[in-house]
C-alpha positions in Angstrom: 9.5 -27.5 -15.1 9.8 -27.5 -11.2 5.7 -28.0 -10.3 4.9 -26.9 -6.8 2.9 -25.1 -4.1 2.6 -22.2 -2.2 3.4 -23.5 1.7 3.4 -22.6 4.9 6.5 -22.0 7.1 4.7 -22.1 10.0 6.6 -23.9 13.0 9.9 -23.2 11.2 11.7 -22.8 7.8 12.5 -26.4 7.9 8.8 -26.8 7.6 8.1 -25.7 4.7 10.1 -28.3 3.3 8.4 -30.9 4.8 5.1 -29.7 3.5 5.9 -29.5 0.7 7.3 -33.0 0.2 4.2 -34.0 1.8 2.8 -32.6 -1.1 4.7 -34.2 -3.8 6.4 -31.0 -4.9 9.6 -30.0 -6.5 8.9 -26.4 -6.0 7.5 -24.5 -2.8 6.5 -20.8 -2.3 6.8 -19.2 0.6 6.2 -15.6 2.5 8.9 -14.6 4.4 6.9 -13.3 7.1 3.4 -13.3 8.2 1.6 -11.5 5.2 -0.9 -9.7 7.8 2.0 -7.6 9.1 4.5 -5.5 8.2 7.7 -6.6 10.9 9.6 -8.5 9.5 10.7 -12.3 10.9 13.3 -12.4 12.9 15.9 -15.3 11.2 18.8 -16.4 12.5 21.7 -18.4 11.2 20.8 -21.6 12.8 17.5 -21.2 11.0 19.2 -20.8 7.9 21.2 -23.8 8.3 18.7 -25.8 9.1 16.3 -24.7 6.0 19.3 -25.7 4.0 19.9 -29.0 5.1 16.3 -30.5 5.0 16.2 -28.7 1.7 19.6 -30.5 0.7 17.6 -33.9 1.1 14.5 -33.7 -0.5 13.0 -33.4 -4.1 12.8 -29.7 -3.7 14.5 -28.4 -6.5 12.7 -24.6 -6.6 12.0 -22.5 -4.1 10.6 -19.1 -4.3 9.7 -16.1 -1.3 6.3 -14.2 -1.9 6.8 -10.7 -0.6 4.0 -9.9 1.3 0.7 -8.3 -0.2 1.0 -5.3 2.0 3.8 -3.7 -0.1 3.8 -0.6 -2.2 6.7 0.2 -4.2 4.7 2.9 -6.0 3.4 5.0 -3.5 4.4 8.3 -2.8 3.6 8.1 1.5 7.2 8.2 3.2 5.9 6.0 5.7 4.4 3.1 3.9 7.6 3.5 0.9 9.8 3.3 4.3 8.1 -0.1 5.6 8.1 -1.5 1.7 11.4 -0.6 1.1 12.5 -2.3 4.6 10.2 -5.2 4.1 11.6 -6.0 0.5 15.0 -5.6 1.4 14.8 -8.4 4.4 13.0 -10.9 1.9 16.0 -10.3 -0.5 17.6 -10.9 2.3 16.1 -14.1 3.6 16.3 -15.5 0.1 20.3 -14.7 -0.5 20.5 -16.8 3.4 18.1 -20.1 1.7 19.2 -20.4 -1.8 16.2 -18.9 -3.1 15.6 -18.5 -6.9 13.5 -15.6 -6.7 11.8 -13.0 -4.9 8.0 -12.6 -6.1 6.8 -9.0 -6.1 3.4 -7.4 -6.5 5.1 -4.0 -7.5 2.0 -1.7 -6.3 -0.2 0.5 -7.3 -0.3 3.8 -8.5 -4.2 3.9 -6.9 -5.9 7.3 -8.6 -2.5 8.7 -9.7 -0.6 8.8 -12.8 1.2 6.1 -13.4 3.9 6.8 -15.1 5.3 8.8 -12.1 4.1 5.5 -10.1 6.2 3.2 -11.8 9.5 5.5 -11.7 8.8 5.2 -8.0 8.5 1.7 -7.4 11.8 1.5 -10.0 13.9 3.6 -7.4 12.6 1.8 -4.6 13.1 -1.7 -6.0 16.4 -0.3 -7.4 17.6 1.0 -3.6 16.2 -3.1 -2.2 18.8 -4.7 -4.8 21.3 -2.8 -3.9 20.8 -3.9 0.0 21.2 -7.3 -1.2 23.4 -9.8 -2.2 22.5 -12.2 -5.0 18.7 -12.6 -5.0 16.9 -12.0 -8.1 13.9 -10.4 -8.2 10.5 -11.5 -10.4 7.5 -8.8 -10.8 4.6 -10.6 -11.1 1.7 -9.7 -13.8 -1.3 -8.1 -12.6 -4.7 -9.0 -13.2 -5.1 -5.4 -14.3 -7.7 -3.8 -11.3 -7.6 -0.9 -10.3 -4.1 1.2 -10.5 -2.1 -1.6 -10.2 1.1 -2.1 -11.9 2.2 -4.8 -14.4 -1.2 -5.2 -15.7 0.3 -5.4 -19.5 4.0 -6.2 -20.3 5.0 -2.5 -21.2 4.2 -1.8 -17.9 6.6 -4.8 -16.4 9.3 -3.9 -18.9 9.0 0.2 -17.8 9.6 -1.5 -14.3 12.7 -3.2 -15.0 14.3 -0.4 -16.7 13.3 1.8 -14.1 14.6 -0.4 -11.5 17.8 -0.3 -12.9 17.5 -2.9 -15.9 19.8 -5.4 -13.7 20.1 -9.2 -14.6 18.6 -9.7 -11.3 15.5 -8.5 -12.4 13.0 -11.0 -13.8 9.4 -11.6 -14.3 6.6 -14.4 -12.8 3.8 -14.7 -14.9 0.5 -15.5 -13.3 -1.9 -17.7 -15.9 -4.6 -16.3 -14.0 -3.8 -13.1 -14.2 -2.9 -13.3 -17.8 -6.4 -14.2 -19.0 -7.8 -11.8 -16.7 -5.8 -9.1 -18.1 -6.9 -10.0 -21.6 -4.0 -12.2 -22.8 -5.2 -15.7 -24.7 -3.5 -18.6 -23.1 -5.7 -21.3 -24.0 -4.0 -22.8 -26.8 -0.8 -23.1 -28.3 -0.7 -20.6 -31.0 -2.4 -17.9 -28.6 0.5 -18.7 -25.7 2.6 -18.2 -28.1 1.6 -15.3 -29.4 1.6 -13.9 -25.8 5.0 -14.6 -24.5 6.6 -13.1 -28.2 4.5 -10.1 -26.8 6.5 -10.3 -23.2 9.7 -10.9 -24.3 9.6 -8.1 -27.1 7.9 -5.6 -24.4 10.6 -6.6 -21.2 13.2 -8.5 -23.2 14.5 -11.8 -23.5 15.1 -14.3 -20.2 13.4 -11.9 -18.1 10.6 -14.8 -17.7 12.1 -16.2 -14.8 9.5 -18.1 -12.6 5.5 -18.8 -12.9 2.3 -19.2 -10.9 -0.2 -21.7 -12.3 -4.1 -20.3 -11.3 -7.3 -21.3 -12.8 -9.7 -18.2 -13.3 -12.9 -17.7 -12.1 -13.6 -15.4 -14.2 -13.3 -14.7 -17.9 -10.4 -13.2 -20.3 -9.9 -9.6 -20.1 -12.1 -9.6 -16.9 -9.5 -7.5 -14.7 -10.2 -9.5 -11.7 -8.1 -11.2 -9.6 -9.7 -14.7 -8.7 -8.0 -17.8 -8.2 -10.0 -21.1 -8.9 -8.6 -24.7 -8.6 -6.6 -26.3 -11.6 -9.5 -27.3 -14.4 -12.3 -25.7 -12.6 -12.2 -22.4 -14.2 -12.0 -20.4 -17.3 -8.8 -22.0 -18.9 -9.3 -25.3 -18.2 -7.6 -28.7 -17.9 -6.3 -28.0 -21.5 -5.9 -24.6 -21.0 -3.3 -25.8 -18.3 -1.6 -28.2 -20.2 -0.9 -25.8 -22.6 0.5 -23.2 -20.7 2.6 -26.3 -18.5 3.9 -27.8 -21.7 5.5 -24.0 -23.6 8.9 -24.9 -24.6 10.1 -21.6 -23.0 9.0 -22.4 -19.6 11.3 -25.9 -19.2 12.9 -26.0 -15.8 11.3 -22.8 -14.1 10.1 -23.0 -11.2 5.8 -23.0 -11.3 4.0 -23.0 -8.4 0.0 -23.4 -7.3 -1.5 -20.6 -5.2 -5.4 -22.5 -5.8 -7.6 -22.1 -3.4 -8.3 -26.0 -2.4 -10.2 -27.5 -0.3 -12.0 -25.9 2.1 -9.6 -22.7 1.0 -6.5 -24.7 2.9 -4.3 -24.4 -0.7 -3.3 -26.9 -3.4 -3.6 -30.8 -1.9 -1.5 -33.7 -3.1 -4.3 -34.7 -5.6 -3.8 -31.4 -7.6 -0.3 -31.5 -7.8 -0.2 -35.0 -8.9 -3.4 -34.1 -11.8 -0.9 -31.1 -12.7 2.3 -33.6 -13.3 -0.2 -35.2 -15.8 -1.5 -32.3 -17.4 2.3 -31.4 -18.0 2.5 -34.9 -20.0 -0.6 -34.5 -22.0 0.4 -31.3 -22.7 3.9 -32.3 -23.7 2.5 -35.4 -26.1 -0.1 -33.0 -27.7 3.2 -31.0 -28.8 5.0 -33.8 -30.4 1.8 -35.8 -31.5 2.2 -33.6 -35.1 5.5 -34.0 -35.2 5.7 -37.4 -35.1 2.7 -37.6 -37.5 4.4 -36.3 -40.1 7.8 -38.0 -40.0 5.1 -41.2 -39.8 3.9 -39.5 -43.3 7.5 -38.9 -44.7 8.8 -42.0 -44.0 5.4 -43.5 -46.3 
């Protein structure tokens, strides 16, 4: 698993890297373009380039784009699906240019509408951004579940994909916040599980693609949408471990989006408690196992 951060590429692409190195990551998030407006950055190739070599010589083995928040594939105004579609298209973009393993997408909302029409909307309109792009795959994240939004259960995400077009470029991030919020147990083995049998049956297999680890503060099947730091929420230090150490998730990319310190992100000190809970989450898997070849070989 490739443990990292949401960063800032403020300054310069090349910065991001450097942040997160600072950070003692092997993954980094970033958006694409400033997440309180709609024009897109302005890239060129030198920028590229340069992204590309600082990347080339650090630890930074996963990288993910966040398209911005103000995106709605599913809405049925021409003007906002015109700025979506424009917006998704030059992070897809951006991400073929850097190497990225994934665009992450909040696929929208279907608000006070019907939502099965909502989702063959955002499908045609995520369908149409693919198609203006090279390589980039892109992830739908999981939804806490408030309000209309889509991907709040994994039917939902799996009527997505298919009506996007079903491509092997489409994938899925799952959110551990927004898992428990939306009323899926993730707390221990068994019930983790439990849960990703129920995503890969609902949107098929090795669509799970890339993850976001969030402590909740607030309880399962809340339906609300708030991040707390790692171990001081509802799932816990062991909750944590257990959703870093499920076999199924080995070498994606998983990445912090907690609110920190003074609400400046994930610090080094998190990242480095996460490593850990990886390991004791990884020895608490094997600890049976090794008990009973102990007791076989007796």
């Amino acid at each position: 698993m490739l443990i990292g951060a949401h960063v800032s590429q403020a300054g310069g692409l090349p910065n991001a890297i450097t942040r997160g190195t600072d950070l003692g990551c092997r993954a980094i998030q970033i958006f694409n373009q400033s997440p309180r407006m709609w024009r897109p950055t302005a890239y060129s190739e030198e920028d590229f380039a340069a992204f590309r070599e600082a990347r080339s010589v650090s630890e930074i083995d996963g990288l993910l784009i966040h398209a911005v928040y103000l995106l709605n594939c599913a809405s049925d105004d021409p003007e906002i699906r015109a700025r979506t579609l424009t917006s998704l298209i030059q992070s897809l973009r951006v991400g073929d240019s850097i190497g990225a393993d994934a665009v992450v997408l909040h696929s929208g909302s279907a608000k006070t509408g019907a939502v099965a029409p909502a989702i063959e909307r955002a499908g045609e309109l995520m369908c149409e951004a693919l198609a203006e792009s090279d390589h980039c795959p892109l992830h739908l994240e999981d939804t806490a579940g408030t309000g209309g939004t889509l991907g709040r259960s994994f039917e939902e995400l799996g009527a997505l994909i298919e009506a996007a077009g079903a491509s092997q470029r489409l994938g899925i991030c799952l959110d551990s916040c927004h898992l428990l919020a939306s009323g899926h147990e993730i707390r221990t083995a068994d019930a983790l599980t439990r849960t990703i049998d129920e995503c890969v049956a609902a949107a098929g297999a090795g669509r799970i693609g890339s993850l976001h680890l969030n402590d909740s503060q607030t309880p399962l099947g809340s339906n609300r949408d708030r991040h707390a730091n790692i171990g001081e929420g509802e799932i816990g230090d062991d909750g944590c471990a257990v959703f870093l150490s499920e076999p199924r998730f080995a070498g994606l990319p998983c990445v912090l989006e907690t609110p920190g310190e003074k609400r400046s992100g994930p610090t080094r000190e998190e990242i480095a408690h996460v490593f850990a809970l990886r390991e004791r989450g990884l020895a608490a898997r094997s600890g049976p196992v090794r008990r009973r070849r102990k007791a076989s070989r007796q």
